[in-house]
C-alpha positions as CSV (number, residue, x, y, z in Angstrom):
1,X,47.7,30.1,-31.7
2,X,46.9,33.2,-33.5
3,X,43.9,34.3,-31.1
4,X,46.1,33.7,-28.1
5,X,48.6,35.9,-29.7
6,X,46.4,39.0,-30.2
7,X,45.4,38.5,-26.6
8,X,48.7,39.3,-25.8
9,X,49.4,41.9,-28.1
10,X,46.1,43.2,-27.1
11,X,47.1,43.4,-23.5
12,X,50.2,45.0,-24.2
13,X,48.5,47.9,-26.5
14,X,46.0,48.3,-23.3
15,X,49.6,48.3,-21.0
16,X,50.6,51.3,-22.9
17,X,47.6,53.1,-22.2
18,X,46.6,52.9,-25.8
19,X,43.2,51.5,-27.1
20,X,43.4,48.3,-29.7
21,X,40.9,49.1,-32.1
22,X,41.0,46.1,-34.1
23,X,43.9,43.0,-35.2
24,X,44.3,41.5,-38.1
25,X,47.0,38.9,-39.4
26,X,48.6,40.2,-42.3
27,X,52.1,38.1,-44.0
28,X,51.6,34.6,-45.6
29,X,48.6,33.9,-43.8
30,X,46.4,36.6,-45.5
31,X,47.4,35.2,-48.5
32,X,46.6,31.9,-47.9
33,X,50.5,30.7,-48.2
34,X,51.3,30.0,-45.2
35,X,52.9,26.4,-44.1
36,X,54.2,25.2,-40.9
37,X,57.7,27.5,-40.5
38,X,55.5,30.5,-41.6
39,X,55.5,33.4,-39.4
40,X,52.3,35.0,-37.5
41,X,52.3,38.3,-38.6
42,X,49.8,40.6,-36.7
43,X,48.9,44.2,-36.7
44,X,47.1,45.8,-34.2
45,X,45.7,49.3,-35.4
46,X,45.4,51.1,-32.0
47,X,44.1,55.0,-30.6
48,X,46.0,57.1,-28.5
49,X,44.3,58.8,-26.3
50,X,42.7,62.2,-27.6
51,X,43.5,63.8,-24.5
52,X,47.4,63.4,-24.5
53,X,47.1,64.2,-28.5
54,X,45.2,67.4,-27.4
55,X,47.9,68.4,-24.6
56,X,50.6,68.0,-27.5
57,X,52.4,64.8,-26.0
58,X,53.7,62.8,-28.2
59,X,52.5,59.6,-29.7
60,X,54.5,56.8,-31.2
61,X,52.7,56.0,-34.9
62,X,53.9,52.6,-35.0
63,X,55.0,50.5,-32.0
64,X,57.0,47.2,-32.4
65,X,56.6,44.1,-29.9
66,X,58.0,40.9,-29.2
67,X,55.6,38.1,-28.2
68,X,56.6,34.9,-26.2
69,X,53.4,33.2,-25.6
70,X,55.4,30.6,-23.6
71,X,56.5,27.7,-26.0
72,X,60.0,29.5,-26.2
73,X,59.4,30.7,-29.9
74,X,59.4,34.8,-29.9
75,X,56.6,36.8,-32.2
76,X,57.3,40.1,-33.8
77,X,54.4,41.7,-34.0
78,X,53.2,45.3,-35.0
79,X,51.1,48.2,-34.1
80,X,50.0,51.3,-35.9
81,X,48.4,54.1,-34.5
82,X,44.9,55.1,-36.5
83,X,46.2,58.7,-37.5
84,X,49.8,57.5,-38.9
85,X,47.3,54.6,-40.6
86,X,45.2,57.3,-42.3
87,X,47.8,59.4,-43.2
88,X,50.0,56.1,-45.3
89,X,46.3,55.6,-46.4
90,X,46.1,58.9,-48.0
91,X,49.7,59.0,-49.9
92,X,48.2,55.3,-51.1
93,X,50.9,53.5,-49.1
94,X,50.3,49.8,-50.1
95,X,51.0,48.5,-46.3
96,X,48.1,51.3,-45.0
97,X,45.6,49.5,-47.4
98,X,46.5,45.5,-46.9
99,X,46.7,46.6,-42.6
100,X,43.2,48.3,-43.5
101,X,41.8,45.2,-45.4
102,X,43.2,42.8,-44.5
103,X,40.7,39.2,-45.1
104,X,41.5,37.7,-41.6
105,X,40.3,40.3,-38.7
106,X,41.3,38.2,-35.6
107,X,40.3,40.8,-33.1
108,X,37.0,42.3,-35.2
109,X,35.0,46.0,-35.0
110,X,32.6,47.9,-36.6
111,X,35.8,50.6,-36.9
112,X,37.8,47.6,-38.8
113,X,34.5,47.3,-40.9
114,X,34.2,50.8,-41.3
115,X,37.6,51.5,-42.2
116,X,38.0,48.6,-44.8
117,X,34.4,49.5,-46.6
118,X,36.0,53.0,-46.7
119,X,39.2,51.8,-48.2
120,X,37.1,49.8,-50.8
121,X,35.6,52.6,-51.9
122,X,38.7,55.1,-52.3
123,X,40.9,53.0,-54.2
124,X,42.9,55.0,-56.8
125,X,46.0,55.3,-59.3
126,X,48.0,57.1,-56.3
127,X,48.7,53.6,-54.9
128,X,50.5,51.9,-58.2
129,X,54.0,53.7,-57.1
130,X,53.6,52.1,-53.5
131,X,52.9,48.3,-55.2
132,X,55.2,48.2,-57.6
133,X,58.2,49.8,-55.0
134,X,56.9,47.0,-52.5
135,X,57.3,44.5,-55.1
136,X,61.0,45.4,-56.2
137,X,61.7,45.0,-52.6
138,X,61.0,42.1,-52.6
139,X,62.4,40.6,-55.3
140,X,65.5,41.7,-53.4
141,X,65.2,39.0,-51.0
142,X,66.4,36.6,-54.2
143,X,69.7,37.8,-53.3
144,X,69.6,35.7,-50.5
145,X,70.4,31.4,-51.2
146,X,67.9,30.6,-48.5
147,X,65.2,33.1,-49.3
148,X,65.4,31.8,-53.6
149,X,62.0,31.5,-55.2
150,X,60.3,33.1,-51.9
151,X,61.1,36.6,-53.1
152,X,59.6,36.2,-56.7
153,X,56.1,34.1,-55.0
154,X,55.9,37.6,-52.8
155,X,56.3,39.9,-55.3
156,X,53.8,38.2,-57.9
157,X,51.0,38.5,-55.7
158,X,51.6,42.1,-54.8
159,X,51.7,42.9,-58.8
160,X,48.3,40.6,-59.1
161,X,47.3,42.6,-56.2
162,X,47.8,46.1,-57.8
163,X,46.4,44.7,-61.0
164,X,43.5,43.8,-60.0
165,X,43.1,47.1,-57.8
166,X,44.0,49.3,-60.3
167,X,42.0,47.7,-63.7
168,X,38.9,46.4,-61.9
169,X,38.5,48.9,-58.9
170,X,39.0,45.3,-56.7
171,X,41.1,44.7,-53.4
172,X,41.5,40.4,-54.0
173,X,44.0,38.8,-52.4
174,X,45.0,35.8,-54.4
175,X,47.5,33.1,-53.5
176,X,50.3,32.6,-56.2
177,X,50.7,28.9,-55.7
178,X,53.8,28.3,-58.0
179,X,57.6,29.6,-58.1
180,X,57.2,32.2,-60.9
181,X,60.7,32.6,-62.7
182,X,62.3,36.2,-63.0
183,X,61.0,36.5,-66.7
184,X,57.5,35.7,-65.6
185,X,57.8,38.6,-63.1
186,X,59.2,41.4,-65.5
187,X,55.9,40.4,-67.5
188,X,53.9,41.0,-64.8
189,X,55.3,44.1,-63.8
190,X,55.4,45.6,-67.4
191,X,51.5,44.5,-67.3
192,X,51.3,46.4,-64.2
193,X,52.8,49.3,-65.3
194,X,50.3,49.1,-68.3
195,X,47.4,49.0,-65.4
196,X,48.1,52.5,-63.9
197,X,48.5,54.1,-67.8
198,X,44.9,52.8,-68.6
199,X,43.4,52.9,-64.9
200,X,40.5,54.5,-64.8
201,X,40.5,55.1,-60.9
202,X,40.7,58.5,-59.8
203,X,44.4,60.0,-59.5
204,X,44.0,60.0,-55.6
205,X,41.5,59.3,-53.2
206,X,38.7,61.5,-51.3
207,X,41.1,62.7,-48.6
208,X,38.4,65.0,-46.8
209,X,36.1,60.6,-46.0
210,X,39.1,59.6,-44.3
211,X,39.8,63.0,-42.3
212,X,36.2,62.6,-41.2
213,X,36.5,59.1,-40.4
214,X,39.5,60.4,-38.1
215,X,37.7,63.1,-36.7
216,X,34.7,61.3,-35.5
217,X,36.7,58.6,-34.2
218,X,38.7,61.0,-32.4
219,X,35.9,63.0,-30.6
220,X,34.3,59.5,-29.8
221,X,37.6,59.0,-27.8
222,X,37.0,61.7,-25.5
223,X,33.6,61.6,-24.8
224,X,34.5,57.5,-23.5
225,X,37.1,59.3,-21.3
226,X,34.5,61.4,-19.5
């Protein structure tokens, strides 16, 4: 089911006259959550064409797309454009780096491998204000009666996430396999909090590696178009 939908998706990236560079499931299933009414989350990290960015048209960073691969249940999947991905990459946007590294590529490439090695590399303190904003978010969802308990599991593993990142330098993404209580989460937090204070990551990452990166993937898009 999953590679039938990035086929699709891929298709529609191509339909938009923009190149898929790689897809990769993100959601419950890159944690290793994932049960039978999860969702199929999949980003597809696509190129516009050099060209049209060259004449000054303008290019969507992010697309959004429904997929109905014909058993009447609709997919919402997402797409982000490489230059808005290195940009969120750069301000240490916690989305930017899971889209970037994530453990289950469905649709592979040396650029996906090139971009996550990079990512590996660069982590840094810049991204603890992105991890610990995602994971108030989603403790929000506890407002919801039918969402109780999901909202705590999600944001546990993002704070275990930023944890790890930020005191051993390590992207890991670990399942949390229990309903944590709110207490248990405050902890966490406070111990994530603690993590950025005695980091020892750099304040922010190399920005000139990933302009480079851009750069060279960019001029390799118009020399394909000749």
């Amino acid at each position: 089911m999953i590679e039938d939908l990035a086929d699709l998706m891929e298709g529609q990236v191509r339909s938009m006259g923009m190149r898929a560079l790689y897809i990769s499931c993100v959601g419950s299933h890159m944690w290793g959550m994932q049960n039978r009414e999860s969702d199929i989350d999949l980003v597809a990290v696509y190129a516009a064409h050099t060209r049209s960015i060259l004449r000054g048209q303008r290019i969507s960073p992010t697309i959004r797309q429904q997929i109905a691969p014909g058993r009447g249940v609709i997919y919402d999947t997402m797409g982000w454009e490489i230059g808005h991905l290195i940009n969120q990459l750069i301000k240490g946007n916690i989305n930017a780096i899971w889209y970037a590294s994530s453990p289950l590529v469905v649709k592979p490439s040396i650029i996906q491998e090139e971009l996550s090695a990079l990512v590996k590399d660069n982590l840094c303190r810049e991204s603890y204000r992105s991890i610990k904003g995602m994971a108030q978010s989603q403790m929000k969802s506890e407002d919801k009666p039918a969402e109780a308990g999901k909202g705590r599991r999600t944001a546990l593993r993002t704070i275990n996430f930023g944890i790890r990142l930020l005191r051993q330098g390590r992207i890991v993404f670990a399942p949390v396999l229990h309903t944590p209580g709110a207490e248990e989460v405050r902890e966490k937090m406070s111990e994530l909090d603690y993590a950025c204070e005695a980091s020892s990551l750099p304040d922010g990452l190399d920005e000139e590696v990933f302009r480079e990166f851009l750069l060279r993937l960019r001029l390799e898009g118009v020399q394909d178009s000749e």
